[in-house]
C-alpha positions in Angstrom: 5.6 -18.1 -16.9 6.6 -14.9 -18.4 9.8 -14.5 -18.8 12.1 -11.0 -19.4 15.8 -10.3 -19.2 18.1 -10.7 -16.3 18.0 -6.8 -14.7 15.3 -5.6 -16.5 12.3 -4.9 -14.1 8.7 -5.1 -15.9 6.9 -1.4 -15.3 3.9 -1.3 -16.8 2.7 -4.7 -18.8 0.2 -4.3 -21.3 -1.4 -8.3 -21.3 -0.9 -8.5 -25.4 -2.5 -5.4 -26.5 -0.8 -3.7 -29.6 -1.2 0.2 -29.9 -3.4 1.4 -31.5 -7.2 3.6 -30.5 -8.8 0.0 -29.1 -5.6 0.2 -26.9 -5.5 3.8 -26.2 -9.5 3.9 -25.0 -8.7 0.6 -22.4 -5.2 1.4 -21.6 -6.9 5.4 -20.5 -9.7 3.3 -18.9 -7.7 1.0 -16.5 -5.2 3.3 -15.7 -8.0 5.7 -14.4 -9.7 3.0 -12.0 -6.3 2.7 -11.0 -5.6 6.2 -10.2 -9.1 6.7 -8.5 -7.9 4.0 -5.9 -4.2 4.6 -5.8 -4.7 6.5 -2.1 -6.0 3.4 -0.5 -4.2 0.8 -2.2 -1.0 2.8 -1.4 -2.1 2.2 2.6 -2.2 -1.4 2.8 -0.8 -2.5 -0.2 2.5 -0.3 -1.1 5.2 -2.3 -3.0 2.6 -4.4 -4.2 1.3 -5.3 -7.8 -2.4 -4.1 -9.2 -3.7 -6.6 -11.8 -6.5 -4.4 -13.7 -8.9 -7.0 -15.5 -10.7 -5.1 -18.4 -14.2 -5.7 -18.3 -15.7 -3.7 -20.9 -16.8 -0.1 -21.8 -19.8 -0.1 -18.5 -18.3 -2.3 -16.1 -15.6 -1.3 -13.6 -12.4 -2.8 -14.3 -11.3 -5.9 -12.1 -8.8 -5.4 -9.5 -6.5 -8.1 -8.1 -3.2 -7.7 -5.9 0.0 -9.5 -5.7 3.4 -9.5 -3.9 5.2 -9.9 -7.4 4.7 -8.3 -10.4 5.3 -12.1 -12.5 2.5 -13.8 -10.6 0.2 -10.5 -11.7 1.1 -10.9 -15.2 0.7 -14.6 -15.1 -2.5 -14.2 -13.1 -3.9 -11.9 -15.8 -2.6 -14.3 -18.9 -4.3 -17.3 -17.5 -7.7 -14.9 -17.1 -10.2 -17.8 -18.1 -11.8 -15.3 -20.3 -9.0 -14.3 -21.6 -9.9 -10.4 -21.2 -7.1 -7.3 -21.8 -5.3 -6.2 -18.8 -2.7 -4.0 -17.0 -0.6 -4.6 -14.2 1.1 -1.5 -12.7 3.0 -1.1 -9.5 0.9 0.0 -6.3 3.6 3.3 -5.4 2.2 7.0 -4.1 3.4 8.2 -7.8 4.2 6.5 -11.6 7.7 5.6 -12.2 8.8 6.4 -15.6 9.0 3.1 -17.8 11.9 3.4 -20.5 11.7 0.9 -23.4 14.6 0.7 -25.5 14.6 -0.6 -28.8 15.7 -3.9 -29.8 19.4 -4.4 -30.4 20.7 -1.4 -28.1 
């Protein structure tokens, strides 16, 4: 189990990726699947939480749902193939994610 502070909702989770143009070229990729089927997910799935399994350059990305956003970031850890992955939160539009550095 993932684990964050108390108070500290999880926006936008990144499954392990570090910045960087690898990052930048998936990150760009899933968040576009994403937005392509934002509209419909937003009908019967608002509130909810949008795994996005990377599958590679020519594949569409995978798409799983869950009620929370912990079982979505477990879900896409425990991937058997251990593939990159995004989970974002299925709203009409992004919420800004703030990230604060350490020690603040």
């Amino acid at each position: 189990m993932v684990s964050v502070p108390e108070g500290r909702p999880l926006q936008l989770h990144l499954g392990g990726m570090s910045p960087g143009p690898v990052l930048d070229s998936i990150l760009v990729r899933l968040e576009r699947r994403f937005d392509r089927l934002r509209a419909k997910l937003v009908v019967g799935h608002a509130g909810q939480w949008a795994l996005l399994l990377d599958r590679g350059s020519r594949l569409v990305p995978e798409l799983q749902v869950f009620d929370d956003q912990w079982d979505a970031i477990d879900a896409g850890y425990l991937d058997p193939e251990g593939r990159r992955f995004c989970v974002k939160r299925i709203v009409e539009a992004d919420e800004p994610v703030v990230v604060r550095p350490a020690g603040i």
